[in-house]
DOPABA-312902 format. One record per residue (C-alpha): x, y negated, z negated. Coordinates in pm, whole numbers. Layout:
((X,Y,Z)),
...
% end
This chain:
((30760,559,2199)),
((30594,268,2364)),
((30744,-10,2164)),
((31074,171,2242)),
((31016,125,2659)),
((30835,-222,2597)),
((31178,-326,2422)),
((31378,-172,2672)),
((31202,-348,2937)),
((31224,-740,2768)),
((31617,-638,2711)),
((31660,-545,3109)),
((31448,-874,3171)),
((31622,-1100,2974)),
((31967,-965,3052)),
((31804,-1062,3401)),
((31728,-1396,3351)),
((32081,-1463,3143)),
((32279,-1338,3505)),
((32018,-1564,3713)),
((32137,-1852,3471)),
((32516,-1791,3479)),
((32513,-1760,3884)),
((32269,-2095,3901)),
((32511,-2264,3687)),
((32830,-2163,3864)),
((32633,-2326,4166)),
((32566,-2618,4058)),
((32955,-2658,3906)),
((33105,-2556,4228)),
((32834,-2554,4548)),
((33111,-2413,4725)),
((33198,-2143,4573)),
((32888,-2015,4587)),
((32585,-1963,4854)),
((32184,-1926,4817)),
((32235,-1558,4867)),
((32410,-1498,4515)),
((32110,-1643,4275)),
((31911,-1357,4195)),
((31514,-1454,4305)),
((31280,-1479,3973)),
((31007,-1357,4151)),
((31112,-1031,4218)),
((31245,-921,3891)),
((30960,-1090,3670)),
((30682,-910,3926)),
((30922,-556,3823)),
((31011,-642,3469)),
((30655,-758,3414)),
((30423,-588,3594)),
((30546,-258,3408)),
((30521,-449,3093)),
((30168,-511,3157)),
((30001,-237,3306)),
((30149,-23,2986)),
((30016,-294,2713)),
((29596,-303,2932)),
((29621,82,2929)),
((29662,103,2543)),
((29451,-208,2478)),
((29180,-196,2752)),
((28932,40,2534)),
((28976,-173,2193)),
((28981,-516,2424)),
((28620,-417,2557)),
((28466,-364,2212)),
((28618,-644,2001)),
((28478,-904,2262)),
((28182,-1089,2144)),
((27875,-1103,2364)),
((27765,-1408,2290)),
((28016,-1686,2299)),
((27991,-1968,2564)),
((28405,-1946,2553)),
((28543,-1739,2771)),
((28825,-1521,2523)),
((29197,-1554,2645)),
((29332,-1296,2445)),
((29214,-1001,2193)),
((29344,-895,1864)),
((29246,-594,1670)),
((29144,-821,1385)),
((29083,-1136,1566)),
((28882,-1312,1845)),
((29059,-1587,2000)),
((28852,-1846,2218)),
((28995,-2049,2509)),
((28967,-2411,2332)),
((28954,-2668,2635)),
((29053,-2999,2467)),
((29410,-3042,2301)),
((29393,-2963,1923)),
((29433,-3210,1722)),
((29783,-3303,1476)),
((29576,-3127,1162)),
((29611,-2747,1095)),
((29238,-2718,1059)),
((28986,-2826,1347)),
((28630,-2883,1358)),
((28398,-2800,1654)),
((28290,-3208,1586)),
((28517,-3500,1620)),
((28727,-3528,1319)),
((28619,-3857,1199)),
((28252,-3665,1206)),
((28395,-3437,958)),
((28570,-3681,706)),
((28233,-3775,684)),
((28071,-3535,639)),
((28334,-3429,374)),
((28307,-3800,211)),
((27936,-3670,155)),
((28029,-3355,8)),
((28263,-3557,-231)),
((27994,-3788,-318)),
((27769,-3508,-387)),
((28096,-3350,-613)),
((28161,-3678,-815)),
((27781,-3714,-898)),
((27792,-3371,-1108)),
((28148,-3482,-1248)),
((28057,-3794,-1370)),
((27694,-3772,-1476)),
((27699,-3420,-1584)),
((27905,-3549,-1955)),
((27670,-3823,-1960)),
((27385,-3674,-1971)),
((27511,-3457,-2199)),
((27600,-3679,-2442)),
((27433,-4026,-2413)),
((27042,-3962,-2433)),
((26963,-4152,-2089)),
((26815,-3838,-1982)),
((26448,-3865,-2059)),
((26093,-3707,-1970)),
((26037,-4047,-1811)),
((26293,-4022,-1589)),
((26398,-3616,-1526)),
((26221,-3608,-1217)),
((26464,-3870,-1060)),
((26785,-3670,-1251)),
((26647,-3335,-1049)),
((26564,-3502,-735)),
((26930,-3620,-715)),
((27071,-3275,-856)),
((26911,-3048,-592)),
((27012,-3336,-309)),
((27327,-3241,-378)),
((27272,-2866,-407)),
((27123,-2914,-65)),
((27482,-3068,68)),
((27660,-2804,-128)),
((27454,-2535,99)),
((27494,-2695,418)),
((27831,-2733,388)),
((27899,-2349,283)),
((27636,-2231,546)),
((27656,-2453,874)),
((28019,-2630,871)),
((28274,-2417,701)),
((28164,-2132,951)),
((28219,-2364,1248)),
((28556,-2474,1075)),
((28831,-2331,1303)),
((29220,-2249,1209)),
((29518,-2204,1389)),
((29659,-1830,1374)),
((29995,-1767,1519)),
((29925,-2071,1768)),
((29613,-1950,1859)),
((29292,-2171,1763)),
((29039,-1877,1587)),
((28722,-1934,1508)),
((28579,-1851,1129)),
((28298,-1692,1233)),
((28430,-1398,1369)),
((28703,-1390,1124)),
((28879,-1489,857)),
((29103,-1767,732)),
((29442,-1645,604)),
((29546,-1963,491)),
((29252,-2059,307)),
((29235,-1808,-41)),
((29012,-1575,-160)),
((29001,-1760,-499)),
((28892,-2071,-291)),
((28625,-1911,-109)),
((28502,-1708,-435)),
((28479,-2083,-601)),
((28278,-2215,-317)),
((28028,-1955,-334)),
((28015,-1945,-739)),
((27959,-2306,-725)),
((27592,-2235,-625)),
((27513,-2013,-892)),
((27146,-2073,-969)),
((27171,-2158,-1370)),
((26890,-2353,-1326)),
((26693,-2048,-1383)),
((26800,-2107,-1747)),
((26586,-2444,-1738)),
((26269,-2202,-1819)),
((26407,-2100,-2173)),
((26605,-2334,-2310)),
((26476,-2673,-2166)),
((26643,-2899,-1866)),
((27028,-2869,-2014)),
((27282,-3078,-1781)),
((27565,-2784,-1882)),
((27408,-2532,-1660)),
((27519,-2767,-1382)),
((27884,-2693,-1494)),
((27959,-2426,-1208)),
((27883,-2742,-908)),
((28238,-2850,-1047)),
((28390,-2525,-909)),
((28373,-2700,-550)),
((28670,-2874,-646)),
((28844,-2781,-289)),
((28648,-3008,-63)),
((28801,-3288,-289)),
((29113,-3191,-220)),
((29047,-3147,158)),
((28866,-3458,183)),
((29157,-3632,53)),
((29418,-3521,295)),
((29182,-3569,573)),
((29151,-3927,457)),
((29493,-4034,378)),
((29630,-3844,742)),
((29388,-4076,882)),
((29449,-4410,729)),
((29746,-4662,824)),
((29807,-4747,481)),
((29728,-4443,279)),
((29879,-4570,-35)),
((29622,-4814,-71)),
((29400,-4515,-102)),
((29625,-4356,-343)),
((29646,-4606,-576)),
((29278,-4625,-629)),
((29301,-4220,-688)),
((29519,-4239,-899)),
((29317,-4526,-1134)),
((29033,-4300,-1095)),
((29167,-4031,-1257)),
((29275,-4259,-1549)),
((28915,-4404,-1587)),
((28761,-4024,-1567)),
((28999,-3963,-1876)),
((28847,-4221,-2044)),
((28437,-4174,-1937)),
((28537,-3825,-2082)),
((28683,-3937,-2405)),
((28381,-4153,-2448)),
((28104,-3898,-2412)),
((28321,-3680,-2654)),
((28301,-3974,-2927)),
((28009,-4025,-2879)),
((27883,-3666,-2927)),
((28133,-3620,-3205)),
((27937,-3984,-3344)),
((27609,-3816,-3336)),
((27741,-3509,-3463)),
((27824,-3651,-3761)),
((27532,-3900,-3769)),
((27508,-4259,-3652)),
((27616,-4522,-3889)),
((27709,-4258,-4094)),
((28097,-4415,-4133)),
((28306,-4618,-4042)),
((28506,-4452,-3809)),
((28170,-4332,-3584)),
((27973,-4505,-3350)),
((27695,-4729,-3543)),
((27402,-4746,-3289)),
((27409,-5080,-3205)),
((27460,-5272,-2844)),
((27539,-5082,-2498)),
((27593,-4717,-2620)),
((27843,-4651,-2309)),
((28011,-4955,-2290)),
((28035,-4927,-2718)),
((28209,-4580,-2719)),
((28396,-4664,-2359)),
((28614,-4956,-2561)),
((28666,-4724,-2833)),
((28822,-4451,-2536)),
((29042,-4714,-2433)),
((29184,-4820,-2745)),
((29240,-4469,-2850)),
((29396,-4329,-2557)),
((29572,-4628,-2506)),
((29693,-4617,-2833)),
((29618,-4994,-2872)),
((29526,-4987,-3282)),
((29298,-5176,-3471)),
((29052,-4867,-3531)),
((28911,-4781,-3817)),
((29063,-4504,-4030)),
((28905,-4145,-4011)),
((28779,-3991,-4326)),
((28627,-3662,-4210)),
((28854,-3390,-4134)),
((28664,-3360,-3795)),
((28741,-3737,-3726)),
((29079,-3674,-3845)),
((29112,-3338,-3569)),
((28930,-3591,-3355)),
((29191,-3939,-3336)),
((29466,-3661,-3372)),
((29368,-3496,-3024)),
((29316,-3827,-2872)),
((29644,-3907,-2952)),
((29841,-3666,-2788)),
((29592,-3627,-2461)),
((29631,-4010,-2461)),
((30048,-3993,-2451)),
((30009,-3762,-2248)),
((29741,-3829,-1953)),
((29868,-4185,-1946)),
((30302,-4059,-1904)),
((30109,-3844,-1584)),
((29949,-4100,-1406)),
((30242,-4348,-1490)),
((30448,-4129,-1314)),
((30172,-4020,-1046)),
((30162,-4403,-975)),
((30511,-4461,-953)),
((30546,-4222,-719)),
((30317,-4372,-524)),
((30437,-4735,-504)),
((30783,-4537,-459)),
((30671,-4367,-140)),
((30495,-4715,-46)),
((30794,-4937,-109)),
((31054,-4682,19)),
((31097,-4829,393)),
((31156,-5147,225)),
((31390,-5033,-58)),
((31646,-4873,216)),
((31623,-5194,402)),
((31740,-5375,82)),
((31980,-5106,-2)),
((32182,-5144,371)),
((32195,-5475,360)),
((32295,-5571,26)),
((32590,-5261,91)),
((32653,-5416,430)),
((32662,-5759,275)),
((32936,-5619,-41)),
((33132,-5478,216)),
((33138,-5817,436)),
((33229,-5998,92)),
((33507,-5720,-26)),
((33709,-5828,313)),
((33616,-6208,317)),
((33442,-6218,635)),
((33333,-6559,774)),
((33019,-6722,619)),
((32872,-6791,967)),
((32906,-6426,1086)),
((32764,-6325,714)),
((32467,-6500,791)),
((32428,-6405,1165)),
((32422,-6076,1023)),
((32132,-6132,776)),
((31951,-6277,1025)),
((31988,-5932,1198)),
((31902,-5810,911)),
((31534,-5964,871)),
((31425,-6023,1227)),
((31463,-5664,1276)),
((31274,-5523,996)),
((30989,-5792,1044)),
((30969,-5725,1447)),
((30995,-5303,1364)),
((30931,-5251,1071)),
((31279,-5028,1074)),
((31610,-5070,1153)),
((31684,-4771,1362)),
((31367,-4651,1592)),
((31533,-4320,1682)),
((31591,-4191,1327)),
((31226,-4173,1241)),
((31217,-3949,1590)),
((31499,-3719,1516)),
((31283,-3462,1348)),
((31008,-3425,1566)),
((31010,-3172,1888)),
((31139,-3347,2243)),
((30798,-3321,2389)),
((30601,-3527,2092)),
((30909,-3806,2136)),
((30809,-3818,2511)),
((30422,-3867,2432)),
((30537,-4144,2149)),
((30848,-4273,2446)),
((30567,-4268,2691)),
((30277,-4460,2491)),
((30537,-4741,2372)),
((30756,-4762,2639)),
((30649,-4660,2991)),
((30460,-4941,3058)),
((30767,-5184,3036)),
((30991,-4959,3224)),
((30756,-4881,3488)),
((30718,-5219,3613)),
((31142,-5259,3619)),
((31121,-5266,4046)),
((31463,-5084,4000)),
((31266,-4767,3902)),
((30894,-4812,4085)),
((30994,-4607,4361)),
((31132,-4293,4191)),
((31059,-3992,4041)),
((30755,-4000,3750)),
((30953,-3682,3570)),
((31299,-3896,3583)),
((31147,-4204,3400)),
((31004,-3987,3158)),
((31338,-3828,3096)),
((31522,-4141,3083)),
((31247,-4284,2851)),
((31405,-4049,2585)),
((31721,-4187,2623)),
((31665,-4557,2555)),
((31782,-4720,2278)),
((31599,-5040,2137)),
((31864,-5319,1984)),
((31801,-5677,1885)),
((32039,-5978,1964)),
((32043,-6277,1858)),
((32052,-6645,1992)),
((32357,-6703,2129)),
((32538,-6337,2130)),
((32698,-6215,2433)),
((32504,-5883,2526)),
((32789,-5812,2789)),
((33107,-6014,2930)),
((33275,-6075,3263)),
((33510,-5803,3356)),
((33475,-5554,3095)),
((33402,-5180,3209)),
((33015,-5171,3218)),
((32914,-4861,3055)),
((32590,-4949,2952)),
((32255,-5066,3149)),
((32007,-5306,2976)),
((31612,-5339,3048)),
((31458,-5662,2853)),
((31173,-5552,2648)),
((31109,-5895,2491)),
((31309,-6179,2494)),
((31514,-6360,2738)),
((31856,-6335,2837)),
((32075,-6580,3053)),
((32361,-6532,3320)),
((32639,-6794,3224)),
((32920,-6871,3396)),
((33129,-7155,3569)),
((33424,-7321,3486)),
((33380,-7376,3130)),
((33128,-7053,3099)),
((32802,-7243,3019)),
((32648,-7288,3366)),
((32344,-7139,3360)),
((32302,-6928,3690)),
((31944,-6756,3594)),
((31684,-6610,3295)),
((31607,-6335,3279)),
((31253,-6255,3092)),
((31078,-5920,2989)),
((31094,-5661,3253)),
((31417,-5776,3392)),
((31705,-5515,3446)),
((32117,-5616,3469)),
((32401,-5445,3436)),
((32262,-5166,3674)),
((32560,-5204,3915)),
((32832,-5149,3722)),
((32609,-4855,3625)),
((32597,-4665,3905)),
((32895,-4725,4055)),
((33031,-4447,4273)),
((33399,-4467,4179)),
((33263,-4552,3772)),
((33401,-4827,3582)),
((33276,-5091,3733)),
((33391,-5441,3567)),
((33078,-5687,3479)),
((33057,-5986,3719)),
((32939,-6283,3438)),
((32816,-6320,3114)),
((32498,-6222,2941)),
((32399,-6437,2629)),
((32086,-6388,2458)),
((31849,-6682,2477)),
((31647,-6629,2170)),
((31571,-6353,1980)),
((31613,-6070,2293)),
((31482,-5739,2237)),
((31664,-5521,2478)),
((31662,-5095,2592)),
((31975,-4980,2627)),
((32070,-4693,2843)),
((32403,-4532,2824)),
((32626,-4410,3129)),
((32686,-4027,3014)),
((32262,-4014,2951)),
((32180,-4153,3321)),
((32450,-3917,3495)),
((32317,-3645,3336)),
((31929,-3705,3400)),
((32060,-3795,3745)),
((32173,-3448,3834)),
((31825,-3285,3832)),
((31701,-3566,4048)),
((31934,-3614,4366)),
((31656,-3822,4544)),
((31641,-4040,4284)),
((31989,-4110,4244)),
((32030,-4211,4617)),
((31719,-4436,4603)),
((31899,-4631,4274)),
((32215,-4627,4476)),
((32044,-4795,4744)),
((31877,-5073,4529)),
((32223,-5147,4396)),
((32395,-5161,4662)),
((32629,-4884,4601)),
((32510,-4689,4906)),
((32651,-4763,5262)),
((32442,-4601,5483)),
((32124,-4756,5294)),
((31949,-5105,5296)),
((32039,-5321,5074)),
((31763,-5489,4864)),
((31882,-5718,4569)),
((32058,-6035,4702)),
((32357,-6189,4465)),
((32175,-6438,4263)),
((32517,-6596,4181)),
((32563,-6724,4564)),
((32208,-6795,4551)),
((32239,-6980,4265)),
((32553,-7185,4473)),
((32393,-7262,4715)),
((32117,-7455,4544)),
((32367,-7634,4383)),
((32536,-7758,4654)),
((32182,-7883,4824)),
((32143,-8054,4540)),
((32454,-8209,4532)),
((32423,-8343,4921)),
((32082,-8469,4808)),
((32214,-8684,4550)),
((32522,-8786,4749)),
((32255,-8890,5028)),
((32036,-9099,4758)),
((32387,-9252,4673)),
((32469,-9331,4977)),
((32105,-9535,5051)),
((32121,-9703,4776)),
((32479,-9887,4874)),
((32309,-9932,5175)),
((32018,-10133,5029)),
((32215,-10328,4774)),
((32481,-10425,5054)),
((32211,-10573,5289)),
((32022,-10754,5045)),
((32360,-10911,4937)),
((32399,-10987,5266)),
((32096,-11186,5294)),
((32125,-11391,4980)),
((32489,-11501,5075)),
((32303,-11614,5388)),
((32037,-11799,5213)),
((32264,-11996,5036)),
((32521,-12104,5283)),
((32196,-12359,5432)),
((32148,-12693,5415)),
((31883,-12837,5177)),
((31700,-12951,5451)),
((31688,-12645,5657)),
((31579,-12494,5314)),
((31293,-12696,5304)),
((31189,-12658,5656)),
((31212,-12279,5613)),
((31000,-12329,5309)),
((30692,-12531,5479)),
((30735,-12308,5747)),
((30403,-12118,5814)),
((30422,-11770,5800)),
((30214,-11535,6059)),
((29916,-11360,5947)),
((29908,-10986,5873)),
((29835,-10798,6147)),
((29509,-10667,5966)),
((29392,-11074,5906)),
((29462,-11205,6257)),
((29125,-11315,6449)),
((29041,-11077,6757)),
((29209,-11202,7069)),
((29498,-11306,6871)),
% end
């Protein structure tokens, strides 16, 4: 009866909400067919809808809400289940499904010391099973190390996995008060049987490294150590590779404890086919492991039917381990390599296509050129397809971290809304041009408006279209007015050619409009800046009569310079032709004429 009303009330809410929506958005279609008194107030029917809700759900709940909360947690609990205790976490989870009370990189560690621990009993538990290096000498060192790693295997299962938290239906739970339904029983049971104290064993039948076998059974925190590793590494195939060769080289320490227990079986020396005694006992029965697995040849020919059984079983575990981790490791340099095998695969397509319809060498290779600067400068060739999958909000954190900083400092956009820039951040398309191609032209319809995130880009025009009016460098916005336009389709007032290599943001028309609805301020404020608005100030200044102007000074200048010049040349002309219409006499006289004294060498009084 009670999940019957508390349905009944969520359909009356909702059916609410859906005629609050309708009327909001026949409002904002028409504003005057429409008034403020027709949009149903969400206050008023949430506080109805909700308040009813909730004083029915804390009257069944109340009792079982007061028991089930612990009485000694420092975390204040948000919200109680009848078979969970959920605890208000303060600090943003992190992007794995499990979460430690420490940092996570405290935790890979810690887990990198549980693995360590793991591997010792992997690898040296066969050894010392087979190869006599265990010795009354040395067995105190042997059992030191063993119950070092007992002692990690304890503090693990004791003090971190119960502080190892999960995420249950969104909520973060702790382990402690409950359990984890995503982590097995079977797990768990393996975790726990891991410890099993054989050891006890060591009393009747002597210090036997095979009692050890159950440590092995903690096989999980392998597993978790290596996705904690690889989710945080940059290049986790690196780290997969070396797994990978790992396991190969455990196949083969395994196949050479097995020879050389199935050596001693027999007796040392005792054929051919067996291990004789002699040299580096490991590194002896090792080469024969690799041969045989590898299926090299050149062994010796078993004579026993157990050596027979033996090479036959090494045979087919050889074929088949190795066809595994052939496959494991292509796999991996698959998944390493497979960024750069699409980029090979749309460029050789693009490049058949280009080919099939004879298309001009020199736009052939502009295009390869496209080709490899973007893939070297990204790393990708489209930025928004590796986006596409995840939610809006983690594209606006990823938006925000690469691009806000760039688009903040645009002075187009420093006065307006935070909220708007971080919607229009999601909108902005990166593309690459090269030297010399013409991001927009004079008089076509600007539909598009272009922020320079690296590069340079420069406004051409004149006569014959390669007057350079100004550069523009990163940070720079253009195309902005035929953007925002009142009337729309604005026509471009000069060229843009990219000076370089020009990494640009594009932002389309339709995207700006429609972040520009929810932000009315905003839109005026841009208006303003690009002179669209009457009533408003106008701040940019045309660069293009600017650039005019200059030219023109400079032009007077030199006509000025010109015009000295003449001036000097025709005096002194003037003066020689003097000079030589004299007598020789007068020429001589003018010669032995003194000259006066500088004014500076003159005697006082002079």
């Amino acid at each position: 009866q009670t999940s019957a009303v508390i349905n009944e009330r969520l359909q009356e809410l909702v059916r609410m909400f859906k005629d609050r929506t309708e009327k909001a958005k026949e409002k904002l279609i028409d504003p005057d067919t429409s008034d403020d008194d027709s949009v149903v107030p969400c206050e008023g029917l949430f506080s109805h809808a909700a308040a009813c809700f909730v004083v029915r759900w804390n009257k069944r709940h109340q009792s079982r809400q007061k028991r089930e909360r612990p009485k000694s947690s420092t975390l204040s609990p948000v919200r109680a289940r009848p078979d969970t205790v959920v605890l208000n976490y303060t600090a943003p989870p992190p992007s794995l499904l499990f979460v430690l009370l420490l940092p996570d990189l405290m935790y890979v560690l810690w887990m990198m010391l549980v693995c360590l621990a793991w591997n010792w009993n992997v690898w040296f538990i066969p050894v010392r099973w087979a190869f006599p290096y265990q010795t009354p000498d040395n067995i105190y060192y042997w059992l030191l190390t063993d119950y070092l790693c007992d002692f990690i295997y304890i503090m693990d299962i004791t003090v971190f996995q119960p502080r190892l938290q999960f995420v249950r239906g969104g909520d973060i739970v702790v382990r402690a008060v409950t359990v984890d339904p995503t982590r097995s029983g079977i797990c768990r049971g393996f975790d726990v049987a891991s410890l099993v104290p054989l050891e006890l064993f060591y009393f009747k039948t002597g210090i036997n490294p095979l009692l050890r076998l159950p440590r092995l059974l903690k096989i999980n925190s392998f597993f978790e150590f290596n996705e904690r590793l690889e989710a945080i590494l940059t290049k986790a195939y690196i780290y997969r590779v070396i797994r990978t060769t790992t396991y190969l080289l455990y196949c083969l320490h395994c196949n050479a404890c097995l020879y050389y227990w199935g050596s001693a079986f027999n007796g040392l020396g005792s054929t051919k086919w067996v291990y004789n005694g002699e040299g580096n006992s490991y590194i002896r029965c090792y080469y024969f492991a690799v041969k045989s697995l590898i299926t090299i040849g050149g062994l010796p020919d078993p004579t026993t039917l157990f050596e027979i059984v033996f090479q036959l079983i090494n045979y087919f575990v050889g074929v088949f381990a190795f066809s595994i981790m052939m496959g494991q490791m292509r796999d991996v340099v698959g998944a390493a390599t497979a960024g750069q095998t699409y980029y090979r695969t749309c460029m050789d397509n693009t490049i058949k296509y280009m080919s099939s319809y004879r298309i001009p060498k020199d736009v052939q290779n502009r295009v390869k050129t496209w080709y490899n600067y973007t893939w070297q400068s990204q790393g990708m060739l489209d930025e928004q397809e590796l986006l596409t999958q995840l939610p809006d909000k983690m594209r606006l954190d990823i938006a925000i971290d690469v691009n806000y900083s760039i688009v903040s400092k645009v002075p187009l956009f420093q006065d307006c809304e935070r909220q708007m820039i971080f919607d229009m951040l999601k909108s902005l398309r990166s593309v690459v041009y090269l030297p010399g191609d013409y991001v927009c032209r004079k008089d076509e319809v600007g539909r598009e408006m272009y922020i320079i995130k690296a590069g340079e880009v420069q406004v051409v025009g004149g006569p014959d279209g390669k007057t350079v009016f100004v550069t523009l460098r990163a940070g720079s916005v253009f195309g902005e007015i035929s953007l925002l336009a009142v009337g729309g389709g604005n026509r471009r007032t000069a060229n843009v050619i990219a000076h370089g290599f020009a990494n640009l943001f594009i932002l389309d028309k339709k995207d700006l409009n429609e972040i520009l609805v929810h932000y009315p301020d905003s839109k005026k404020l841009l208006r303003k800046k690009a002179r669209l608005d009457p009533y408003g100030p106008t701040r940019y200044k045309s660069v293009f009569s600017i650039r005019t102007v200059s030219l023109l000074l400079l032009l007077l200048r030199l006509c000025v310079f010109i015009h000295v010049i003449k001036v000097l040349v025709r005096i002194t002309g003037r003066c020689l032709i003097k000079e030589r219409n004299l007598s020789p006499k007068k020429r001589v006289r003018a010669a032995l004429r003194p000259q006066p004294l500088p004014l500076s060498q003159r005697p006082p009084g002079c």
